[in-house]
TORLOMI-412824 format. One record per residue: residue number from 1; residue in one letter; x, y, z of N, C-alpha, C in turn. Coordinates in steps of 0.05 Angstrom, whole numbers. Layout:
N
NUM:A:X:Y:Z:X:Y:Z:X:Y:Z
...
This chain:
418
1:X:89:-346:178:78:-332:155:64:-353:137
2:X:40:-347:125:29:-361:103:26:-354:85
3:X:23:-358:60:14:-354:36:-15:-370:21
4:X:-31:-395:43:-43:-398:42:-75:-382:33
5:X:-75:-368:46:-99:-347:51:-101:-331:27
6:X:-117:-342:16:-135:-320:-12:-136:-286:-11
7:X:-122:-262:-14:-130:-244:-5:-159:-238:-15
8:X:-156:-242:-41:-190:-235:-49:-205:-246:-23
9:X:-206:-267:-22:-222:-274:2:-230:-263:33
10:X:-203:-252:40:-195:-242:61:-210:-207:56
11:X:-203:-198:34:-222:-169:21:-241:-179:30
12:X:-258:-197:15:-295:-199:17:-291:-208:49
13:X:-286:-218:59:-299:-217:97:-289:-195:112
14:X:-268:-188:100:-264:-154:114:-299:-130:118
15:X:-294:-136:84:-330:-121:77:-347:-135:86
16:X:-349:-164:88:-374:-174:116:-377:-169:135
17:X:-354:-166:150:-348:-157:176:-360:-128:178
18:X:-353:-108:164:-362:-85:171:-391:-78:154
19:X:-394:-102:143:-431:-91:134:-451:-100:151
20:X:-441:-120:173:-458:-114:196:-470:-101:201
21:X:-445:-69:204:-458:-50:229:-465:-26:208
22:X:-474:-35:181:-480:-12:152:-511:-17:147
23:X:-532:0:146:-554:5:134:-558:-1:109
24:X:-549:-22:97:-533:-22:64:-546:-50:60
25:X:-565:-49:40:-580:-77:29:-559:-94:20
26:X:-571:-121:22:-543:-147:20:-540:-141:-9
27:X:-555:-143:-30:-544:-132:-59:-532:-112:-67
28:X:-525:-103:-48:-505:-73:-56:-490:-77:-46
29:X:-482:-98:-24:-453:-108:-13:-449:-116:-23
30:X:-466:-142:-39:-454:-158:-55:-430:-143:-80
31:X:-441:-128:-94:-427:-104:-113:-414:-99:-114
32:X:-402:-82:-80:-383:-76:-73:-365:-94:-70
33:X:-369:-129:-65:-347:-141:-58:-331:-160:-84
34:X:-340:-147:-112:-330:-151:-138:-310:-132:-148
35:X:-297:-141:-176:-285:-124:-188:-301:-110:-210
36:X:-298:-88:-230:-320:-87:-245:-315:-106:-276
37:X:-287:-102:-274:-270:-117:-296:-240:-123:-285
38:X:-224:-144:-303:-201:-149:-295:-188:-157:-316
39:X:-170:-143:-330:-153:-146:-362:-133:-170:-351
40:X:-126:-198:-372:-109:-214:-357:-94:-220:-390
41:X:-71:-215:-392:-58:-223:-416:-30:-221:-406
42:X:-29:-234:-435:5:-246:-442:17:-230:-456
43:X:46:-220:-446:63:-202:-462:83:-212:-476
44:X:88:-208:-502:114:-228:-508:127:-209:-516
45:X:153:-219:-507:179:-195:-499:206:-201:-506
46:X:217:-187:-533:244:-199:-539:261:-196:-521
47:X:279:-207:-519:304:-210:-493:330:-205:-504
48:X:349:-189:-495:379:-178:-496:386:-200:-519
49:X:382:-222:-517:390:-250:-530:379:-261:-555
50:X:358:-236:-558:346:-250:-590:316:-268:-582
51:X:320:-274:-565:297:-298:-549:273:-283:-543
52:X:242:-302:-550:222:-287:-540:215:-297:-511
53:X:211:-286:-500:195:-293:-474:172:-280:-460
54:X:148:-303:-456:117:-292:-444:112:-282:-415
55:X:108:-268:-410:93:-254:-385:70:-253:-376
56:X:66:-270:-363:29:-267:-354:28:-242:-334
57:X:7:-214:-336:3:-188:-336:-24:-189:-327
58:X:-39:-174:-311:-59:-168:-302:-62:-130:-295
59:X:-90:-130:-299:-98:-108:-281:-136:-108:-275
60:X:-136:-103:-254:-161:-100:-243:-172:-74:-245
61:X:-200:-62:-243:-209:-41:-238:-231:-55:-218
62:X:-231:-44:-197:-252:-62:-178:-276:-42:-169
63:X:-274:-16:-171:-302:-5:-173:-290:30:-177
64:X:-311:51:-181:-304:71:-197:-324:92:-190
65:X:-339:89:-168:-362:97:-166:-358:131:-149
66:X:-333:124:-137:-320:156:-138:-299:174:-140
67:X:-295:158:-172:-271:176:-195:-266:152:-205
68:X:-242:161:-214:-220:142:-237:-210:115:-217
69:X:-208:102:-232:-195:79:-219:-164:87:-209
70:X:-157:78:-186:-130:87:-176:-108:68:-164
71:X:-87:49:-168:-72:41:-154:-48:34:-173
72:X:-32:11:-161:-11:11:-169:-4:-3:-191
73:X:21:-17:-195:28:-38:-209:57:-45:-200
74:X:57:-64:-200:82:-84:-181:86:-104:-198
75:X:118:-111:-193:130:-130:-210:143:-151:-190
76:X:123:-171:-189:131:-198:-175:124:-226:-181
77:X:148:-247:-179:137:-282:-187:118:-279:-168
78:X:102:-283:-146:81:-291:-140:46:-274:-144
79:X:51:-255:-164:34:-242:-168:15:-264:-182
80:X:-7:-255:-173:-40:-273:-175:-56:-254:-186
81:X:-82:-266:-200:-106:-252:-209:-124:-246:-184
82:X:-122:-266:-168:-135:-264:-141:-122:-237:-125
83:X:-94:-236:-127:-76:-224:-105:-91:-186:-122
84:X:-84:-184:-152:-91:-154:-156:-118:-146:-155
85:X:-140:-180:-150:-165:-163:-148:-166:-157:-121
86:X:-153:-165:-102:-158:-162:-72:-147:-131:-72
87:X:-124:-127:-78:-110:-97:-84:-120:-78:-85
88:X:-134:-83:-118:-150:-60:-122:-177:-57:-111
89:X:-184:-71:-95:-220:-74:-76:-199:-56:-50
90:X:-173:-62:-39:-165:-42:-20:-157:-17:-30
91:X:-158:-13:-46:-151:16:-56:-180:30:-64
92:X:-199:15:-66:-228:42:-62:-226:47:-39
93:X:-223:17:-23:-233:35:4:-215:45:24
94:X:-191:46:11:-160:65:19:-172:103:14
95:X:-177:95:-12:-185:123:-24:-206:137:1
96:X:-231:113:-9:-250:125:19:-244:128:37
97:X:-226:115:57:-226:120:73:-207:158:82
98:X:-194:164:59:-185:184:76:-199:207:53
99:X:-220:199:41:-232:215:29:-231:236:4
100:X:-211:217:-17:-203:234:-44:-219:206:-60
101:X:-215:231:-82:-245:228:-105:-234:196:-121
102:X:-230:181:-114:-212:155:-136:-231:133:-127
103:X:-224:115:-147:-239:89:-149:-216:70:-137
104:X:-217:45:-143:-183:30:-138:-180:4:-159
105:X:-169:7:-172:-148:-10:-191:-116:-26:-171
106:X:-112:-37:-194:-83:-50:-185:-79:-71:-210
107:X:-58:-71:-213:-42:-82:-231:-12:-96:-221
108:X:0:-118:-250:16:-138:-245:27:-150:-261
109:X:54:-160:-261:63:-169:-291:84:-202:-265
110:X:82:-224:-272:90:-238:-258:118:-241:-277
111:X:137:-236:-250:176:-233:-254:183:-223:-240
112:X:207:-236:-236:220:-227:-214:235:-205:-229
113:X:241:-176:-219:255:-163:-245:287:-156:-232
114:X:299:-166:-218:331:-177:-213:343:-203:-236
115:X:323:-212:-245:333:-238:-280:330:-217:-302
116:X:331:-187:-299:328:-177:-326:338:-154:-323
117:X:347:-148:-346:367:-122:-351:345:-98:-357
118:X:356:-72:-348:340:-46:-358:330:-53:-383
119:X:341:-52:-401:332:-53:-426:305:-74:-429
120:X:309:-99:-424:296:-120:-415:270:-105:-404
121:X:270:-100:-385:249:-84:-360:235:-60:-389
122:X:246:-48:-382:240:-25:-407:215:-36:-430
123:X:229:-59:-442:205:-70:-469:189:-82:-455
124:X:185:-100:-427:161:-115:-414:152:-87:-405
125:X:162:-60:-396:131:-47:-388:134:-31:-404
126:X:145:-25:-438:122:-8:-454:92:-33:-464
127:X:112:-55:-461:93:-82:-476:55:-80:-473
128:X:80:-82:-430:44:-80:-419:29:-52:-426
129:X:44:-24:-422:25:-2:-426:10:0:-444
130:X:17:-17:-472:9:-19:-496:-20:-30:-492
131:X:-23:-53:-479:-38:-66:-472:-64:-57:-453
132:X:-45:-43:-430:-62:-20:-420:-77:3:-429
133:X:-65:4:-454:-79:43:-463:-107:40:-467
134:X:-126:25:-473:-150:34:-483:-160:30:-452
135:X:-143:28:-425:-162:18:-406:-158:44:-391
136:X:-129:55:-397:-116:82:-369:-126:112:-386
137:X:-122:127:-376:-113:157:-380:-121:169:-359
138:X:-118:200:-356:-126:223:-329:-148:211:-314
139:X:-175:212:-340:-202:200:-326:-212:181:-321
140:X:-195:162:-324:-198:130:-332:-186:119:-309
141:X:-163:111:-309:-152:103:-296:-120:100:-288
142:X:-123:98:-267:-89:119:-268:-66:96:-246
143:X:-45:91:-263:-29:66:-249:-7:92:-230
144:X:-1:72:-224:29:82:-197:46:63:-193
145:X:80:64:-176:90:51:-169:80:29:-152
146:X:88:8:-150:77:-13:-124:114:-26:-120
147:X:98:-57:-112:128:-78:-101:145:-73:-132
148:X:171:-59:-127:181:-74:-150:184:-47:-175
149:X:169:-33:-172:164:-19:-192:177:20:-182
150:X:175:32:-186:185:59:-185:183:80:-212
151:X:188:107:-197:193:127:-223:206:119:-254
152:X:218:98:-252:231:93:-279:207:81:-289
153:X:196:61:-287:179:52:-295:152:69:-301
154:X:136:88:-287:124:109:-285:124:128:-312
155:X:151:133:-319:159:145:-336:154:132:-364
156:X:164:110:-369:169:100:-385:135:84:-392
157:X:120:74:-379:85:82:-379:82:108:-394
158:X:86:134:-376:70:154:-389:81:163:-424
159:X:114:159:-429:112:157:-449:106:145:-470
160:X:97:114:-460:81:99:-486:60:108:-491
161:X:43:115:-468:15:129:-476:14:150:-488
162:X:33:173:-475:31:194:-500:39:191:-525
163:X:61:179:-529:70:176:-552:43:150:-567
164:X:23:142:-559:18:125:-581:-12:143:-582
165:X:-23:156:-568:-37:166:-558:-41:201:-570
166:X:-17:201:-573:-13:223:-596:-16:253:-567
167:X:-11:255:-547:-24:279:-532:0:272:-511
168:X:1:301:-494:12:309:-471:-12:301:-446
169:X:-9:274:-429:-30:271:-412:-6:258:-387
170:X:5:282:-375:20:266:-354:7:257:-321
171:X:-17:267:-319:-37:259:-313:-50:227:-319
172:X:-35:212:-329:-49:182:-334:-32:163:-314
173:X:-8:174:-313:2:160:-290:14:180:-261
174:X:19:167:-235:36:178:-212:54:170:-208
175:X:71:177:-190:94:171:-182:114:173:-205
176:X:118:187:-215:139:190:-233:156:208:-229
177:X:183:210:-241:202:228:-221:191:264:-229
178:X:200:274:-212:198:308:-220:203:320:-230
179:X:224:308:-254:226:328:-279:214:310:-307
180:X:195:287:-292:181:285:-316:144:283:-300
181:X:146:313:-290:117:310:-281:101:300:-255
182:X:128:300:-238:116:276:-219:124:297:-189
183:X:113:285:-171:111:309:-140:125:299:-132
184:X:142:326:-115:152:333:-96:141:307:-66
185:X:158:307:-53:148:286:-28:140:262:-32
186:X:130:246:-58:112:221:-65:131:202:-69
187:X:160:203:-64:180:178:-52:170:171:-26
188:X:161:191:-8:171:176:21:139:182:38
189:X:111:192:14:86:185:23:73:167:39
190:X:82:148:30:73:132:43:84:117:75
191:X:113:124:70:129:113:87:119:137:121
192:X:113:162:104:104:186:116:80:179:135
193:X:52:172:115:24:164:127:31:144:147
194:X:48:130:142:53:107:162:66:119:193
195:X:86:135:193:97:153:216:76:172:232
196:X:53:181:209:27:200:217:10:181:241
197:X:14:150:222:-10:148:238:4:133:262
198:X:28:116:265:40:102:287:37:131:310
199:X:43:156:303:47:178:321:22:180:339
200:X:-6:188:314:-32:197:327:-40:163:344
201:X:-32:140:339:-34:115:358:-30:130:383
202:X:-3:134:390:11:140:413:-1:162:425
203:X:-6:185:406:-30:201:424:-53:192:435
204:X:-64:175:419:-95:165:421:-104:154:451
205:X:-74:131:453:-68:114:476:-55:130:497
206:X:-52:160:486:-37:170:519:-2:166:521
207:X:14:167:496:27:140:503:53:170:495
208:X:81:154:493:97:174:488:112:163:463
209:X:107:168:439:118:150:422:153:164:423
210:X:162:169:429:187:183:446:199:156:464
211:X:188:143:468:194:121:492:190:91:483
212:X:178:93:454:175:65:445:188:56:434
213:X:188:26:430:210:1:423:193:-2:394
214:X:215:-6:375:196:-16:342:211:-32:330
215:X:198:-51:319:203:-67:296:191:-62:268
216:X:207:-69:245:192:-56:226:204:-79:208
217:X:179:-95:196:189:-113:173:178:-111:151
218:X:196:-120:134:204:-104:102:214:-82:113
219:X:238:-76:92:255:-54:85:256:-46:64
220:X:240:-47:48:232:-32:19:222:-3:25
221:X:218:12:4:219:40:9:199:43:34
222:X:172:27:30:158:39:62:165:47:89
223:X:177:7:85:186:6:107:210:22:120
224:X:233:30:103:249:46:104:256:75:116
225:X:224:86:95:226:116:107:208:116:132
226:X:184:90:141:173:99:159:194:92:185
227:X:212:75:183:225:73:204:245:89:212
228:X:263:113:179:269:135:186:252:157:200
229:X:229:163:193:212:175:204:204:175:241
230:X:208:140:240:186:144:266:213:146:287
231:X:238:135:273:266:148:289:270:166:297
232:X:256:184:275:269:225:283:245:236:303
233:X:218:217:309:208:226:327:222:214:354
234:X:246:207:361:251:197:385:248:169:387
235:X:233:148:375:226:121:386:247:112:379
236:X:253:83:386:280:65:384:269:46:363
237:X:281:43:343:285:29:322:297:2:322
238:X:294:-15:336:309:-38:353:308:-62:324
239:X:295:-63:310:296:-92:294:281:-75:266
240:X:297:-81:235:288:-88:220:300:-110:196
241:X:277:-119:181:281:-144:161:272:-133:143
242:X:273:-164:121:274:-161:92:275:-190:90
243:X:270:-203:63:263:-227:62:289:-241:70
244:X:313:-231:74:335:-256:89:338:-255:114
245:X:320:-238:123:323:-236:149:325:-215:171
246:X:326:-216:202:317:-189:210:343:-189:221
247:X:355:-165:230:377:-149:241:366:-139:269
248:X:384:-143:296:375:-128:314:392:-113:334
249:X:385:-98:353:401:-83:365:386:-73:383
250:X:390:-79:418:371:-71:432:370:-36:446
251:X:387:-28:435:395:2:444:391:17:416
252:X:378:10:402:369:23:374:392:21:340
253:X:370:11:325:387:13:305:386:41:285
254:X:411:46:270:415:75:252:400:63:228
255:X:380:75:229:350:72:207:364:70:178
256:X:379:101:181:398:104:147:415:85:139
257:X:432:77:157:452:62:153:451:38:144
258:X:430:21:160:416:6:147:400:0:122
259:X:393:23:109:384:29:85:405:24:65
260:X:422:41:71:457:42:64:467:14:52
261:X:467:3:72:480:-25:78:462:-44:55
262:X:440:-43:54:422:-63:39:413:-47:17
263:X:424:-27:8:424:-15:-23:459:-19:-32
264:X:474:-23:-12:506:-30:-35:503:-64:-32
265:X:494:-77:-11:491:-114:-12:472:-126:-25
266:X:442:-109:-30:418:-126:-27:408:-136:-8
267:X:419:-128:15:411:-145:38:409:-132:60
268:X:397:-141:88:404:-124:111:426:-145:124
269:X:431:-167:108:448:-186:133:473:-179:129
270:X:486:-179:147:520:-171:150:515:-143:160
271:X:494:-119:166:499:-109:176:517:-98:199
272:X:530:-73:203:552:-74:219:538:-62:248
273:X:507:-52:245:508:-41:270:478:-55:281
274:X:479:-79:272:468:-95:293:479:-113:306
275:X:474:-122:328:480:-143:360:473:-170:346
276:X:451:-171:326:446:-202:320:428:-197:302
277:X:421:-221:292:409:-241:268:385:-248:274
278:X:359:-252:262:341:-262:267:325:-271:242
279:X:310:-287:249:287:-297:233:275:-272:233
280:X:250:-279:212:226:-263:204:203:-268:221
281:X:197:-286:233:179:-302:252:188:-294:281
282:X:213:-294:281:221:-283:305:219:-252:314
283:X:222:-242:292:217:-204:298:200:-206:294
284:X:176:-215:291:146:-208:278:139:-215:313
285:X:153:-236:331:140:-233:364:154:-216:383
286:X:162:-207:372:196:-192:390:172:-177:400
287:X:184:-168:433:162:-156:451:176:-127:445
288:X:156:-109:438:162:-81:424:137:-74:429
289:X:141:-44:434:110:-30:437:96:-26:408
290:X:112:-18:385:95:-19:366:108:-41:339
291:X:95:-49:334:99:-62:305:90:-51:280
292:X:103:-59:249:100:-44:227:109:-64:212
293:X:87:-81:197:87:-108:174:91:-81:153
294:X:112:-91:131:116:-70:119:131:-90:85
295:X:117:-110:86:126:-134:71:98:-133:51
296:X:92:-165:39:68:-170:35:49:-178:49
297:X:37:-185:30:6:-194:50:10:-229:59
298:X:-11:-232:88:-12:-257:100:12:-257:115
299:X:28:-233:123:57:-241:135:49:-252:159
300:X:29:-249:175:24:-257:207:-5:-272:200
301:X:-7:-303:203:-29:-309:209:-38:-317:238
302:X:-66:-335:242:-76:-338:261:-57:-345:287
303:X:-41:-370:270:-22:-378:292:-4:-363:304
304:X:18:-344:281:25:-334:291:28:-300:316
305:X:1:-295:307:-7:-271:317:-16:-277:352
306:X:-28:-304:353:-21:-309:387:6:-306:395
307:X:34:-303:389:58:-292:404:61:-268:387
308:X:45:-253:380:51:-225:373:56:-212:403
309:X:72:-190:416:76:-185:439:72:-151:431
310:X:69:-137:404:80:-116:414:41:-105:418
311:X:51:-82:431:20:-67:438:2:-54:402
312:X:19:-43:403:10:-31:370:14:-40:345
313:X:-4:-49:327:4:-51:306:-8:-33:281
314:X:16:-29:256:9:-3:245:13:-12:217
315:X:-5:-20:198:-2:-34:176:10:-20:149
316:X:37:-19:148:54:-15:124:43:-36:98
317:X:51:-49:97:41:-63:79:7:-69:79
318:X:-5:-78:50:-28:-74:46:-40:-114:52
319:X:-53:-108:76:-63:-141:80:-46:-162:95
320:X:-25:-145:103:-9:-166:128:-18:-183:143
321:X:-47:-171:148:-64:-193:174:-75:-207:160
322:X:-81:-233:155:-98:-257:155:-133:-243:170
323:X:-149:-260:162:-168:-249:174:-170:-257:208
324:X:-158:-286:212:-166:-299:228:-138:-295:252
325:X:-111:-274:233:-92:-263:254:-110:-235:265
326:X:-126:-226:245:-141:-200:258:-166:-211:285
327:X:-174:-239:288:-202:-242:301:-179:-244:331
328:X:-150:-261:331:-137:-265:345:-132:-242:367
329:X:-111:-218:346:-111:-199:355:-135:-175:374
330:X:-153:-186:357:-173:-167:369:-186:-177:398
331:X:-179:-209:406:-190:-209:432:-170:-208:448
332:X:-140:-205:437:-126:-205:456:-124:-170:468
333:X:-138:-148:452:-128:-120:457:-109:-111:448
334:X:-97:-125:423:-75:-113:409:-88:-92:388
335:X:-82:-59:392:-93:-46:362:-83:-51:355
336:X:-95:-59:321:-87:-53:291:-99:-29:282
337:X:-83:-6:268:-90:9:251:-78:2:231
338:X:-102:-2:212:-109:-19:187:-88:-7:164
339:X:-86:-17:141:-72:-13:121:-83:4:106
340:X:-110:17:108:-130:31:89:-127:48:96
341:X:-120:64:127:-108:88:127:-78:89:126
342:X:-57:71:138:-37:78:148:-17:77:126
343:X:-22:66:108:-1:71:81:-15:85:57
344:X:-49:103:65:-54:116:42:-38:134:39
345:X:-25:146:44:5:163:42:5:167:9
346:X:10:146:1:18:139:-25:-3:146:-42
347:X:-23:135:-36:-44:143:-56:-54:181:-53
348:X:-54:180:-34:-66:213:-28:-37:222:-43
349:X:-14:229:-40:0:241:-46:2:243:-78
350:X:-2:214:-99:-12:203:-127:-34:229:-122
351:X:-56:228:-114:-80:249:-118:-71:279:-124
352:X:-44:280:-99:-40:310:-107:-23:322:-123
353:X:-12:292:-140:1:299:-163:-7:294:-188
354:X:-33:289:-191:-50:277:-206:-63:304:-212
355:X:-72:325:-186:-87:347:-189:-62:375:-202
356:X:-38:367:-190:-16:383:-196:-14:383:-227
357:X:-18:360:-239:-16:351:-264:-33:368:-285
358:X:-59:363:-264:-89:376:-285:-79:410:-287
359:X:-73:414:-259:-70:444:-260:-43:457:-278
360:X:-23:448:-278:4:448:-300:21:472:-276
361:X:11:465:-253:22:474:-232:39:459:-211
362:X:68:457:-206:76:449:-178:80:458:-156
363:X:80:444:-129:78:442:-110:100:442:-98
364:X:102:455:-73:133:454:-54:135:430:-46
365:X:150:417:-35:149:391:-16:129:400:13
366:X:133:418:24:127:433:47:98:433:51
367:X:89:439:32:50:439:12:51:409:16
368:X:61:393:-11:50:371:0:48:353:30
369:X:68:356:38:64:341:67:53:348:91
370:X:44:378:87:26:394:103:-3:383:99
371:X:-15:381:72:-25:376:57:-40:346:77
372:X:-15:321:69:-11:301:74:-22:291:102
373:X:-3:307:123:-10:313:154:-40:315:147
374:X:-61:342:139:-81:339:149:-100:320:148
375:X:-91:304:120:-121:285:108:-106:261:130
376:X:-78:254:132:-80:226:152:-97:237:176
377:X:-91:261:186:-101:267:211:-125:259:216
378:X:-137:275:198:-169:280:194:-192:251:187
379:X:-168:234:179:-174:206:171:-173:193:199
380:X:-161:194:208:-156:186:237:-181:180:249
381:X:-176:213:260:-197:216:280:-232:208:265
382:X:-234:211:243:-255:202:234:-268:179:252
383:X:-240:153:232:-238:133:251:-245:121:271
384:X:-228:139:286:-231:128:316:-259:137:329
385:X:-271:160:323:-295:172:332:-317:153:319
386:X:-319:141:294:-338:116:284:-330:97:300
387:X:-311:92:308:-304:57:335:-317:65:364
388:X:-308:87:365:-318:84:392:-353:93:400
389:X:-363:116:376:-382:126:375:-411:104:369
390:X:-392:85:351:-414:61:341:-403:31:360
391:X:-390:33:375:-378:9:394:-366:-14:385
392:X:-355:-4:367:-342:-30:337:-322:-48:355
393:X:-320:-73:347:-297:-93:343:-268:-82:347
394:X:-267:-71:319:-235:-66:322:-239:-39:308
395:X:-204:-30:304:-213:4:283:-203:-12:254
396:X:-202:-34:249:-207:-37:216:-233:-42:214
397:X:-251:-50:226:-286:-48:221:-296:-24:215
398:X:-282:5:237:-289:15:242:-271:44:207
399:X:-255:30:205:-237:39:183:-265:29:151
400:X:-280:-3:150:-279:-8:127:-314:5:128
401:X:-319:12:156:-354:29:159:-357:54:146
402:X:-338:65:152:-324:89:135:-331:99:99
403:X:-313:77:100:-304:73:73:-327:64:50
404:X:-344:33:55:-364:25:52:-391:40:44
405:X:-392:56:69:-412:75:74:-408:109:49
406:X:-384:114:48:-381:137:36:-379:122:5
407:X:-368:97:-6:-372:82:-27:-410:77:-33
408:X:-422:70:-23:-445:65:-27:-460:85:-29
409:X:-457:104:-21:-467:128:-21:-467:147:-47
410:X:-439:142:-60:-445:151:-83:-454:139:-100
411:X:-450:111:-104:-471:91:-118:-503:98:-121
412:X:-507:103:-93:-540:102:-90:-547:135:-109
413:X:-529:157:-102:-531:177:-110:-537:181:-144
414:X:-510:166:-153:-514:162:-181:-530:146:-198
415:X:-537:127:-179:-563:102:-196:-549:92:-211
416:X:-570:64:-227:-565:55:-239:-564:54:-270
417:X:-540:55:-283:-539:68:-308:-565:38:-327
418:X:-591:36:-337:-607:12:-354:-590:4:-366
């Protein structure tokens, strides 16, 4: 694994890569491969103890050109100004790619938030919302859970804004729990998109995902539900990790149990119903038909992606590949289906609680993931019919042609504001 690799950087040659094969003048790439703005401040935050302490805070809006700005906010020590502009540049073309009306933002407050008590947590994110309000609301721009962050947090956002804001707009944020506004199914969206699309892989390839071997690293909510998920379709669940390490079991591991186990420890290690221990480096080559990076970004670079062994890979997490583990992969014939569809889960599902919101109407669970099913589907095959129809590289080229193309498009449509 590295942490070397710039994701901003890794964003802008993603969009080189696929403006190759785009009709799209180099100054309008150029455009696209910016943010439009990026808010970067300091929160100072009393502590349980009387003590002040600073927070360096970010958020990006990286383009808007069709709707509100849309992504998350995550609470982590290695969060970068670089890391949320790369974020929010994948979340337009997340949006685009499965075709709901949003721009892409992302946001960041650097802490680890295990050194701080609820209460603690609580004053660092009304601090930041405070900070945020003249930038978010319904039409503006709209935050969500990310690493770190959840419904409590969500919540506790939308009430600083209303409350300073003076109005009922539960519409400014997603992912918030459901009795304060928030949808049905949008815990396990994403974890969902990710099971949609490892599945339509296995069709694509002919394959029986009934018969396949998986590894899935990170065990945070994605990774979690997609490996509950892609369990109940039959595949064997043989290895998952978390930053201390991977757990394995060659006759399949109990998806829940495991969940279980590393919500009363913190951990997956000491698990009781794995055979053995492993590194993170080690399950990331484990010979398995499909793989699922379900961590942060840069988890597999160049080096390591030459002993990648499994056939499929299905990007949980946003930016796992390095660019130069993606050039690897791609001559060896390993798919990747990219991160822009396979965890929009999350964001589309934010959309349809965003629209649930406008309307002052909810939704069954049943609706939304029906819902859910068709746009991954439909995103899919898009996909794959631009790779093979245009003779692309890989299907993230063929994922960012998509995206690019339906982004610029409204640009050109709308012109330029003098």
């Amino acid at each position: 694994m590295t942490n070397e690799v710039n994701p901003f950087e890794s964003l802008q040659e993603q969009i080189d890569d696929a403006a190759v094969f785009l009709d799209i003048a180099p100054d309008r790439i150029e455009r696209l491969k910016r943010p439009e703005r990026v808010l970067e401040t300091n929160l100072s935050v009393e502590m349980d103890d009387g003590s002040i302490e600073v927070f360096e805070a970010f958020r990006s809006q990286f383009n808007g050109d069709r709707g509100p700005y849309k992504g998350g906010i995550r609470y982590h020590p290695g969060v970068t100004r670089d890391e949320v502009k790369a974020l929010s540049g994948w979340m337009v073309y997340k949006c685009a790619v499965v075709d709901i009306p949003y721009g892409g933002g992302k946001g960041g407050i650097v802490l680890d938030p295990r050194d701080y008590s609820a209460s603690e947590l609580e004053r660092i994110t009304r601090s930041y919302a405070t900070e945020l309000r003249p930038l978010i609301g319904p039409d503006r721009d709209i935050p969500a859970p990310d690493v770190n962050t959840g419904q409590q947090e969500m919540n506790w956002i939308k009430d600083t804004y209303e409350t300073l804001e003076r109005t009922t707009a539960p519409g400014t944020v997603t992912g918030k729990s459901p009795t304060s506004s928030g949808s049905a199914g949008r815990v396990e969206a994403t974890g969902r998109s990710v099971m949609l699309t490892a599945r339509e892989a296995f069709e694509y390839f002919d394959r029986d995902i009934a018969d396949a071997t998986v590894a899935v690293q990170g065990y945070g909510n994605a990774g979690s539900v997609a490996a509950r998920l892609i369990d109940d379709l039959g595949a064997d669940v043989v290895a998952v990790s978390d930053s201390g390490g991977a757990v394995y079991n060659a006759d399949g591991l109990d998806t829940e149990a495991a969940k279980a186990h590393k919500v009363s420890t913190g951990s997956l290690s000491g698990f009781e119903g794995a055979s053995e221990e492993l590194r993170n480096d080690e399950m990331l080559t484990m010979d398995v038909d499909l793989l699922v990076p379900a961590a942060l970004e840069n988890a597999i670079d160049g080096t390591l992606a030459r002993d990648v062994r499994a056939d499929i890979v299905v990007e949980a997490a946003n930016g796992p590949l390095t660019p130069d583990a993606d050039d690897v992969l791609t001559e060896r014939d390993v798919a990747v289906f990219p991160d822009v569809l396979a965890n929009a889960g999350g964001v589309t599902v934010s959309y349809f609680e965003w629209v649930q919101n406008r309307q002052r109407f909810a939704w069954t669970e049943q609706r939304v993931n029906d819902r859910l099913e068709r746009v991954i589907t439909d995103a899919f095959d898009t996909m794959t019919d631009t790779y093979e129809r245009r003779d692309l590289p890989n299907l993230r080229t063929a994922a960012y042609v998509v995206a690019i193309d339906r982004v610029a498009t409204a640009a050109d449509e709308a012109g330029v504001f003098p």
